[in-house]
C-alpha positions as CSV (number, residue, x, y, z in Angstrom):
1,X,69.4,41.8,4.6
2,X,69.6,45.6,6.2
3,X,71.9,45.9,9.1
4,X,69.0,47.0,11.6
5,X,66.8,43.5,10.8
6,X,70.5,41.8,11.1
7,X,70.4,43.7,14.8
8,X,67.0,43.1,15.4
9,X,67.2,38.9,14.9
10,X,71.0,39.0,17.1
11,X,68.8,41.1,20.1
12,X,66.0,38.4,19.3
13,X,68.4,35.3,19.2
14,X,70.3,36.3,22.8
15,X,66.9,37.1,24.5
16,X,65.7,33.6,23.1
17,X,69.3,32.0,24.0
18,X,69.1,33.7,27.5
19,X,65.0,32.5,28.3
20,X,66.6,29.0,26.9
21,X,69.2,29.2,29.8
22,X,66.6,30.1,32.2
23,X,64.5,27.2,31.4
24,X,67.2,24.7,31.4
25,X,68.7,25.1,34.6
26,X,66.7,27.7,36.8
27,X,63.7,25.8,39.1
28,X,60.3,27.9,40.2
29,X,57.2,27.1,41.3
30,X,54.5,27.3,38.6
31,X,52.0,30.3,39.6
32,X,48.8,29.7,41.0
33,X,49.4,25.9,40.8
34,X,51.0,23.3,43.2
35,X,53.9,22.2,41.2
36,X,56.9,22.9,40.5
37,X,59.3,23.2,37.7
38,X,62.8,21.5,37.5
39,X,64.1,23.1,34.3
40,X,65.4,20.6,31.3
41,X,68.7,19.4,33.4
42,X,66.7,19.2,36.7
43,X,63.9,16.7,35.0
44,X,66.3,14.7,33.3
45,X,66.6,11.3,35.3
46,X,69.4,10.6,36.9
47,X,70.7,7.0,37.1
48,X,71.6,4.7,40.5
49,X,75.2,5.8,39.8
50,X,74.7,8.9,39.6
51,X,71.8,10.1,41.5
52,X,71.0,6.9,44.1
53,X,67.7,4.9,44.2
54,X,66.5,2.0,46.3
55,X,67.2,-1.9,46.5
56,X,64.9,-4.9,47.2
57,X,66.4,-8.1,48.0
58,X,64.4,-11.3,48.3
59,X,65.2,-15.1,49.7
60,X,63.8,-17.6,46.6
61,X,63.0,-21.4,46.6
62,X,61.7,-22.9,44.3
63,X,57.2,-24.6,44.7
64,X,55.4,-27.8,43.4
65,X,55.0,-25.4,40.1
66,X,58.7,-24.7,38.9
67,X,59.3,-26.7,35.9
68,X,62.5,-28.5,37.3
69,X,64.5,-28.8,40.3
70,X,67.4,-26.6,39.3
71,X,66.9,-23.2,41.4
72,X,69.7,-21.8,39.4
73,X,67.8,-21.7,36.4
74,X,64.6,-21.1,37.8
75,X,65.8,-17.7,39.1
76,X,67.8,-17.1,35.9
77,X,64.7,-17.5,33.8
78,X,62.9,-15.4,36.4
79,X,64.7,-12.2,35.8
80,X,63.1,-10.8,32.6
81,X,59.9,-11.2,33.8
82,X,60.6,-9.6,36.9
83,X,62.0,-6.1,35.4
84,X,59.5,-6.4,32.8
85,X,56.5,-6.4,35.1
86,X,57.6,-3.1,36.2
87,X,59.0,-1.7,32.9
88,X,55.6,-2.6,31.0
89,X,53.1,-1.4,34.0
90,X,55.5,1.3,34.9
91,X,53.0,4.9,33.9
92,X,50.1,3.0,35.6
93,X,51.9,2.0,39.1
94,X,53.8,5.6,38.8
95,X,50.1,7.5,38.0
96,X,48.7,5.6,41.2
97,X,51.7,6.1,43.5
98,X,53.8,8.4,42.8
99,X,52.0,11.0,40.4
100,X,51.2,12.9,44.0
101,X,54.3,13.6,44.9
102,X,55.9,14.7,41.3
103,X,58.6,11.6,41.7
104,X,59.0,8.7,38.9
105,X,58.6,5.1,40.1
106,X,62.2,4.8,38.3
107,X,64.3,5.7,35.7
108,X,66.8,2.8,35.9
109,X,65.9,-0.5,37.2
110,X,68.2,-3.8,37.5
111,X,67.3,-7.2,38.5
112,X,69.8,-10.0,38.9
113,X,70.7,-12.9,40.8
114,X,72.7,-12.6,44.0
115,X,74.1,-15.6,45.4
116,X,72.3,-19.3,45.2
117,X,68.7,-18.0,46.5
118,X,68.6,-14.4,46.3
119,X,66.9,-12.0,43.7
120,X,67.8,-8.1,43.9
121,X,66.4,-5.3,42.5
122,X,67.8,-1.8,42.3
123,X,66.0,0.9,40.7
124,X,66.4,4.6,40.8
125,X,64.6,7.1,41.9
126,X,61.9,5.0,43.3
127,X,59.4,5.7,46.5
128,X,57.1,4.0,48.4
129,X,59.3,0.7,48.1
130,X,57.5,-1.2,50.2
131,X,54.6,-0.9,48.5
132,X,56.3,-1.3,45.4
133,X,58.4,-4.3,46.0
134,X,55.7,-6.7,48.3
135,X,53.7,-6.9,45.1
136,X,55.7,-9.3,43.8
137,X,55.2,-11.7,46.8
138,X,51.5,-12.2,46.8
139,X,52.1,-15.0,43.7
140,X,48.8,-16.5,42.4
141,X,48.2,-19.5,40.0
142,X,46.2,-18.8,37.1
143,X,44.3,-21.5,35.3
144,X,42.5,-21.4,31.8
145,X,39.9,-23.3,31.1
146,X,37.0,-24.1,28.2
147,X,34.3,-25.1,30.6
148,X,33.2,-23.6,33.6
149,X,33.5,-25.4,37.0
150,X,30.2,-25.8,38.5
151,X,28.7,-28.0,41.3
152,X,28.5,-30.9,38.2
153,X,32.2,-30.0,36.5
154,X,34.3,-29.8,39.5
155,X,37.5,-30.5,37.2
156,X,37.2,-29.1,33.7
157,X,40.6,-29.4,31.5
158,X,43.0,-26.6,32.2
159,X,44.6,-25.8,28.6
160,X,46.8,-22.9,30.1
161,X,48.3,-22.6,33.5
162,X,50.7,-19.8,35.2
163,X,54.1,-21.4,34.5
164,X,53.2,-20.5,30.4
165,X,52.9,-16.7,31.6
166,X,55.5,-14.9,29.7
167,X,54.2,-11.3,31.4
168,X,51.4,-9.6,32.4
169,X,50.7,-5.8,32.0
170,X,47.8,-3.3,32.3
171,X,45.7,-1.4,30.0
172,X,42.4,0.7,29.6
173,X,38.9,0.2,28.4
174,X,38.2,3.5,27.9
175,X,34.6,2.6,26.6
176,X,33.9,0.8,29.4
177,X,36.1,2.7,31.8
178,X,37.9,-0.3,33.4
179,X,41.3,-1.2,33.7
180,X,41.9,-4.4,31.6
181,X,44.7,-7.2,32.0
182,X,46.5,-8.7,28.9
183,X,48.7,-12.0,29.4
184,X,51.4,-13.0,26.5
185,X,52.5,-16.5,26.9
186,X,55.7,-18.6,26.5
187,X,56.2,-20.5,23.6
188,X,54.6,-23.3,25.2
189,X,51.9,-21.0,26.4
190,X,51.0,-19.9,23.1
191,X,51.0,-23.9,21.7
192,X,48.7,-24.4,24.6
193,X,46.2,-21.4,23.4
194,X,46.2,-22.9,20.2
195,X,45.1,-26.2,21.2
196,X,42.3,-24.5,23.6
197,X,41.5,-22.9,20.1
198,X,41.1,-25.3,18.0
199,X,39.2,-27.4,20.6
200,X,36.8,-24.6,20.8
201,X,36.1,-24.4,17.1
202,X,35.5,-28.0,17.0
203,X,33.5,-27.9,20.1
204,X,31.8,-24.4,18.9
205,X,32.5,-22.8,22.1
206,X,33.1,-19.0,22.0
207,X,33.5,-18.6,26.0
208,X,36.6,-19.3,27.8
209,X,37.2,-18.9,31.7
210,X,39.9,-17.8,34.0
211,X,40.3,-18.7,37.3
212,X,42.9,-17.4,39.8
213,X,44.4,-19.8,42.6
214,X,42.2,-22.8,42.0
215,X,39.4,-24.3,39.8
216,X,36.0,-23.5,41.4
217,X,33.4,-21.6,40.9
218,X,34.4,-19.3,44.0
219,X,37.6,-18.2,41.9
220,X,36.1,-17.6,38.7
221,X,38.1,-14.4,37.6
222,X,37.0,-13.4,34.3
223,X,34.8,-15.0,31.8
224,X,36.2,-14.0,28.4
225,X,34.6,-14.0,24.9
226,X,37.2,-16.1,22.3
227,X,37.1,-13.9,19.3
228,X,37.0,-10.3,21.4
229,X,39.6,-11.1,24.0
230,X,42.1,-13.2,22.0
231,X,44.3,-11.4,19.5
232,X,47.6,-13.2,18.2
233,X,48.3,-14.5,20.9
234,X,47.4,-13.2,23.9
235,X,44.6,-13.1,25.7
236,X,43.1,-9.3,27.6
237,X,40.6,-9.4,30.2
238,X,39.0,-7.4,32.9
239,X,38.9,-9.0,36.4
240,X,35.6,-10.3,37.5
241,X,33.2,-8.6,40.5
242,X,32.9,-12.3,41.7
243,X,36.7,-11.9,43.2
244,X,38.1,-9.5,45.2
245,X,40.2,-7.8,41.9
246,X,37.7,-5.0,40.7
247,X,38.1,-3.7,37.1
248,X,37.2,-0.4,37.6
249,X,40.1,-0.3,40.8
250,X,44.0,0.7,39.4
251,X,45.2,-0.4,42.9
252,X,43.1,-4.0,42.7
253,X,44.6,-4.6,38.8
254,X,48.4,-3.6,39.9
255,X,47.9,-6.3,42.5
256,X,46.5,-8.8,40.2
257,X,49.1,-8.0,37.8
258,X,52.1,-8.6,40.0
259,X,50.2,-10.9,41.7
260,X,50.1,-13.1,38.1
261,X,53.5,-12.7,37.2
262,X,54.7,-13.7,41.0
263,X,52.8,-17.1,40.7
264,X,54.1,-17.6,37.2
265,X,58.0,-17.6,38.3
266,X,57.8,-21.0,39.9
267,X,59.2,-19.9,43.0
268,X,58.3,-18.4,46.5
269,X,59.6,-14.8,47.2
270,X,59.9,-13.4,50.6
271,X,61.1,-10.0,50.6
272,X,64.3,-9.4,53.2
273,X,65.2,-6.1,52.6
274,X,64.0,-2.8,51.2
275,X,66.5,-0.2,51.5
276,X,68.1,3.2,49.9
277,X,71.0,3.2,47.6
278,X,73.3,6.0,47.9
279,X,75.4,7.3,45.0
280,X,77.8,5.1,43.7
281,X,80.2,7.2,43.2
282,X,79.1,9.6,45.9
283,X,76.6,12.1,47.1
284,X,77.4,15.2,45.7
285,X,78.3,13.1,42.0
286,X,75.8,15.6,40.0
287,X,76.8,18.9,41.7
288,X,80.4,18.1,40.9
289,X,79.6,17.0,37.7
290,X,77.5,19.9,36.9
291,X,80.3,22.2,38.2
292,X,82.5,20.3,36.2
293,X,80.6,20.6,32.6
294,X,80.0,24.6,33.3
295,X,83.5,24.6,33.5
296,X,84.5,22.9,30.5
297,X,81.8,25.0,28.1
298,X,83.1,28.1,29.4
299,X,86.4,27.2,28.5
300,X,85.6,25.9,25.3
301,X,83.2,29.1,24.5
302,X,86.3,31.3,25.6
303,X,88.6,29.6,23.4
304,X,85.9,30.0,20.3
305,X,85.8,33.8,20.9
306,X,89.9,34.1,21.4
307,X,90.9,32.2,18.5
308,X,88.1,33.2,15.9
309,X,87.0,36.7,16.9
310,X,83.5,37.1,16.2
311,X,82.9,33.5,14.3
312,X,83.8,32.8,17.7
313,X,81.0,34.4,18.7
314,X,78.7,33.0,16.3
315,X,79.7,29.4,17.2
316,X,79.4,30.1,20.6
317,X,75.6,31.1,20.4
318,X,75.1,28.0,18.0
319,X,76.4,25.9,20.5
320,X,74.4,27.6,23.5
321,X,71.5,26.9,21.3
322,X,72.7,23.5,20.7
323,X,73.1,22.7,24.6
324,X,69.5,24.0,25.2
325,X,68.0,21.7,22.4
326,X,70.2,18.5,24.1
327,X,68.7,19.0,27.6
328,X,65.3,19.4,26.5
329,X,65.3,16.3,24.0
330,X,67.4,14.5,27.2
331,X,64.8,15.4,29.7
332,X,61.8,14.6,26.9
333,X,63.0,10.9,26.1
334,X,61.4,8.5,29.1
335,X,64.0,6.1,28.6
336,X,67.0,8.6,28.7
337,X,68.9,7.6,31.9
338,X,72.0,10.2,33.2
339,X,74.2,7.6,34.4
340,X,78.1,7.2,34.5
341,X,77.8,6.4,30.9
342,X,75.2,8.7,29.3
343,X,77.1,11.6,31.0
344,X,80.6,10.5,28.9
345,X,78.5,10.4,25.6
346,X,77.2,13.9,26.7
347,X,80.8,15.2,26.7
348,X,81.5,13.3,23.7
349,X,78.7,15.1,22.0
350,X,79.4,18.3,23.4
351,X,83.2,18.0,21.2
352,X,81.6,16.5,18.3
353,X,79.4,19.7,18.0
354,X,82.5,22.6,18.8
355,X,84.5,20.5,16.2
356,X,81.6,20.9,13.6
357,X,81.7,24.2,14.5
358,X,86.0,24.7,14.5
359,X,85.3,22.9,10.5
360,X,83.1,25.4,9.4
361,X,85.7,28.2,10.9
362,X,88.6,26.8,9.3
363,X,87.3,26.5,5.8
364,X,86.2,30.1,6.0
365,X,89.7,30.9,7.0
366,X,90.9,28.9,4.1
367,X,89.0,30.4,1.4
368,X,89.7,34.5,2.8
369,X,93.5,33.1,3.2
370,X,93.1,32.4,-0.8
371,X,91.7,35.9,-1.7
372,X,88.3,35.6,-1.3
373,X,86.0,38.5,0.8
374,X,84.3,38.0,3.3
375,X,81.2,36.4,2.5
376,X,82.2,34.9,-0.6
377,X,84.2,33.2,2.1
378,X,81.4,32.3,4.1
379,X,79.4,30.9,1.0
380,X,82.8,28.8,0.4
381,X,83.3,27.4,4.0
382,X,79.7,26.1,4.3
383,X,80.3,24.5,1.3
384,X,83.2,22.8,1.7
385,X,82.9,21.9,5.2
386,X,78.7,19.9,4.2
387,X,80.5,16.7,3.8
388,X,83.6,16.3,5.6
389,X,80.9,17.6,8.9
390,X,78.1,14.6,7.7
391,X,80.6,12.0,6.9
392,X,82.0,12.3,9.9
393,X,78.4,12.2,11.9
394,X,76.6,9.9,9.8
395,X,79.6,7.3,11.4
396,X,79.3,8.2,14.3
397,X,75.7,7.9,14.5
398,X,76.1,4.7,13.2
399,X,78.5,3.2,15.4
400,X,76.4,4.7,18.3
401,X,73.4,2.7,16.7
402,X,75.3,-0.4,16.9
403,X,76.0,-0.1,20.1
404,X,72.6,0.5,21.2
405,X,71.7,-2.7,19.6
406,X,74.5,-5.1,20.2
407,X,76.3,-3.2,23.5
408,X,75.5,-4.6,27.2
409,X,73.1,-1.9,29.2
410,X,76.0,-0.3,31.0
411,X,77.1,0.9,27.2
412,X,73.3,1.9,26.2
413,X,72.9,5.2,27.8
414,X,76.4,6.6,26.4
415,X,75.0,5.4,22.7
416,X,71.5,6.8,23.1
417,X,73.1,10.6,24.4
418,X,76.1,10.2,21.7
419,X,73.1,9.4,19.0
420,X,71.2,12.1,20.0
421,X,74.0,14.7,20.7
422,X,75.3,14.1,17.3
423,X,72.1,14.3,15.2
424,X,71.7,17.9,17.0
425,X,75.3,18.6,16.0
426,X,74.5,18.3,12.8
427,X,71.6,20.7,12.7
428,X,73.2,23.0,14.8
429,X,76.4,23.2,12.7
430,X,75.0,23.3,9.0
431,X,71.8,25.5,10.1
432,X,72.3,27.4,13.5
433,X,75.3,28.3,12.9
434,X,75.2,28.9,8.7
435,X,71.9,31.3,9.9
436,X,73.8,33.2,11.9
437,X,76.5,33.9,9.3
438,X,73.8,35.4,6.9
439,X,72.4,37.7,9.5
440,X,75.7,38.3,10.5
441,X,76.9,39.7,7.2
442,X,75.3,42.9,7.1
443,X,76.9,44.1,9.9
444,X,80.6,43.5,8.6
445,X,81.8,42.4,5.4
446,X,85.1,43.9,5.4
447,X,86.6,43.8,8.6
448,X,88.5,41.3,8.4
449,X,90.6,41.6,11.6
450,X,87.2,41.2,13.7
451,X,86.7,37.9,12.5
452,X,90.4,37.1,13.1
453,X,90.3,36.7,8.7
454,X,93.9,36.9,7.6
455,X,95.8,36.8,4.4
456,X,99.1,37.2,3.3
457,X,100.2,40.6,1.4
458,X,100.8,39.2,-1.5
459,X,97.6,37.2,-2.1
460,X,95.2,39.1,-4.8
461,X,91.4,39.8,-4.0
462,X,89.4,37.5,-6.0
463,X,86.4,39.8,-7.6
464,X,83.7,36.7,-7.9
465,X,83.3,33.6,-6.8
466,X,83.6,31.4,-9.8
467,X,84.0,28.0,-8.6
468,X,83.8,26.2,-11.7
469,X,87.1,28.2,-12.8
470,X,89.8,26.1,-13.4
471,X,92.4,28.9,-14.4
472,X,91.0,30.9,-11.1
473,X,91.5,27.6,-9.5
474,X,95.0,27.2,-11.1
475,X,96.1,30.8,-9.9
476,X,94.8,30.6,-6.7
477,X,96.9,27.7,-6.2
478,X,100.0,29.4,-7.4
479,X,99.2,32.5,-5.4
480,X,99.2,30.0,-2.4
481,X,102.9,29.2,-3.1
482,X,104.3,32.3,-4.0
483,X,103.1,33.1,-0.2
484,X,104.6,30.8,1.2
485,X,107.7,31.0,-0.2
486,X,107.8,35.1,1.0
487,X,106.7,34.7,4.4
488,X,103.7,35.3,6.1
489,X,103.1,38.9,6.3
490,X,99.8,39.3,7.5
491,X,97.3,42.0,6.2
């Protein structure tokens, strides 16, 4: 490659690192337009602990539909299908009520159980809680049916009620252009759909009917078609014009959605509280922390350029490139939380890559120190440092798997950031950085000194790079001796 194209990609690279930068961390308002623009670190979602949220706390007891007496375990068994309500229907309730003000319903969300009759949920980031929250209160019985109530059938045989609601969540009929409702069912629920199933085939029914707070013709909510609506095991359906839930409304199916799962909990919620959630550990935790993480690359990019002279330089664009990469894919995950957590596997990631990069340096070192020029030196350092650099991440992307799968939630976000920072070490390492070796070779493959290359005196130039040599290998070897026994006399 001819020195000017090797200057032309570095003036390239540094203009691309430098727009990088920009984009990252710098905020404007998009031209012509009402929005704005956060950067990568900006629109990366920060968690309760690190950026505040709200909390909703509501008094329980258990109704004539809870499957037993113990409240406990009602509320225990409650939980799931309380955070999944809002994880499943979370773009649709976010596109309705949030989407106006460029905010995210929530990008962390906890539900538990707080004291003998008490359910609390914190999430992050989340507006309009009121709105948000009382959904869940408005809790309606479903009932299933094969026949259709009537002024003749006032009691048709219910095959499915609420209490066999494992969750509800929203879709589209884009056809149709109505907002549909799909139910998955408890274990029981789903032996119950298969008895309503078979009793239709033997019946040779093809409807079925869905009825919302009792069984009468005034309540009829959707009239399904078996073998269109049913689809292993579940059922989808769009609400009826009979009822007050309108298919074509968002705001009418988030309400019979919550509304669904509230009546399938077996218990009655009253919300007590609805408030904000400051920082756990502090208001100003993400300017400290971002002050704190400029900081520490600075210091590690200085050492880089101290200790290895223009590699130094190299790795440190590598790694700019590398940071620029890490907050886009952060930002471009959903379920990518900055909490306490994620922001340790971040720093963990960060070393994992300047250590891939300190490898690379040091085999380079190696080989010059053994007679080799410059970039037969290069050529010999990316060699020998492939494996010892994937051995070492292919590990540690493992163990970050398995903690992912098997670790409690406060663990998840430092595995998902550590996975991800790791697999961009990797590329950044064996193809940022081995990139800009080759372009970097034209401009100097003899001054040693400026890449802080050193070899004793008495250590002979090696003319090719024959690595299949065993006698060059042999000499090498002794050469490495001899030096040491004279001293280290630098060139």
């Amino acid at each position: 490659m001819l020195k000017k194209y090797s200057i032309t990609n570095f003036v390239l690279l540094v203009i691309i690192a430098i727009l990088g930068i920009l984009l990252s961390v710098c905020p404007f308002n998009v031209p012509t337009t009402t929005d704005r623009y956060n950067g990568f670190v900006g629109a990366i979602q920060p968690g309760i602990d690190l950026g505040g949220g709200v909390s909703a706390i509501y008094e329980v007891e258990a109704n004539e539909t809870a499957p037993n007496n113990n409240l406990a375990e009602i509320i225990d068994n409650s939980l799931d299908k309380i955070e999944n309500v809002f994880v499943e229907n979370a773009s649709y309730i976010e596109f309705l009520y949030y989407s106006s003000n460029n905010d995210s319903l929530y990008s962390e969300l906890f539900v538990t159980r707080q004291g003998d009759n008490k359910i609390r949920i914190e999430a992050s980031s989340a507006q309009d809680t009121d709105r948000c929250f009382t959904l869940l209160e408005d809790g309606r019985q479903i009932y299933i049916t094969l026949d259709q109530a009537s002024d003749t059938l006032t009691n048709p045989e219910v095959y499915i009620e609420s209490n066999e609601i494992e969750i509800a969540y929203i879709g589209s009929d884009y056809e149709n252009s109505v907002y549909t409702v799909t139910l998955e069912f408890t274990e029981d629920g789903q032996n119950s759909l298969t008895s309503l199933l078979n009793d239709a085939e033997e019946t040779n029914k093809t409807s079925a009917y869905i009825y919302i707070n009792e069984v009468s013709s005034d309540n009829l909510l959707s009239t399904i078609t078996l073998d269109d609506a049913v689809n292993d095991n579940i059922i989808t359906f769009t609400s009826s014009d009979s009822t007050n839930y309108i298919s074509s409304d968002l705001d009418a199916t988030i309400e019979l959605v919550f509304s669904i799962v509230g009546g399938s909990l077996g218990l009655d919620l009253t919300l007590l509280e609805a408030s904000y959630v400051s920082p756990v550990l502090g208001q100003n935790t993400l300017l400290y922390a971002g002050i704190g993480s400029v900081i520490i690359i600075v210091l590690t990019l200085v050492f880089l350029c101290i200790r290895y002279g223009h590699l130094g330089l190299l790795g440190s664009l590598s790694i700019i490139f590398y940071l620029i990469l890490f907050a886009f894919f952060m930002q471009a995950i959903p379920f990518i939380v900055l909490n306490l957590s994620a922001l340790f596997g971040c720093l963990f990631a960060f070393v994992i890559a300047v250590i891939s990069n300190i490898i690379i340096f040091e085999k380079i070192r190696e080989e010059y120190a053994i007679g080799k020029k410059i970039h037969l030196s290069f050529k010999g350092g990316m060699r020998k440092s492939l494996w010892p650099i994937l051995d070492s991440h292919i590990i540690i992307i493992l163990a970050a798997a398995m903690l992912w799968i098997f670790a409690p939630s406060a663990l998840k976000g430092f595995a998902i950031t550590l996975m991800l920072g790791t697999l961009l070490s990797v590329f950044a390492s064996l193809v940022i950085t081995k990139y800009l070796l080759n372009i970097y070779l034209p401009l100097n493959s003899t001054k040693a000194k400026k890449l802080h290359l050193f070899r004793d005196k008495n250590v002979k130039e090696i003319k090719e790079d024959n690595k299949n040599s065993k006698t060059q290998s042999d000499s090498q070897e002794t050469l490495v001796t001899e030096t040491t026994i004279g001293g280290n006399n630098n060139e």
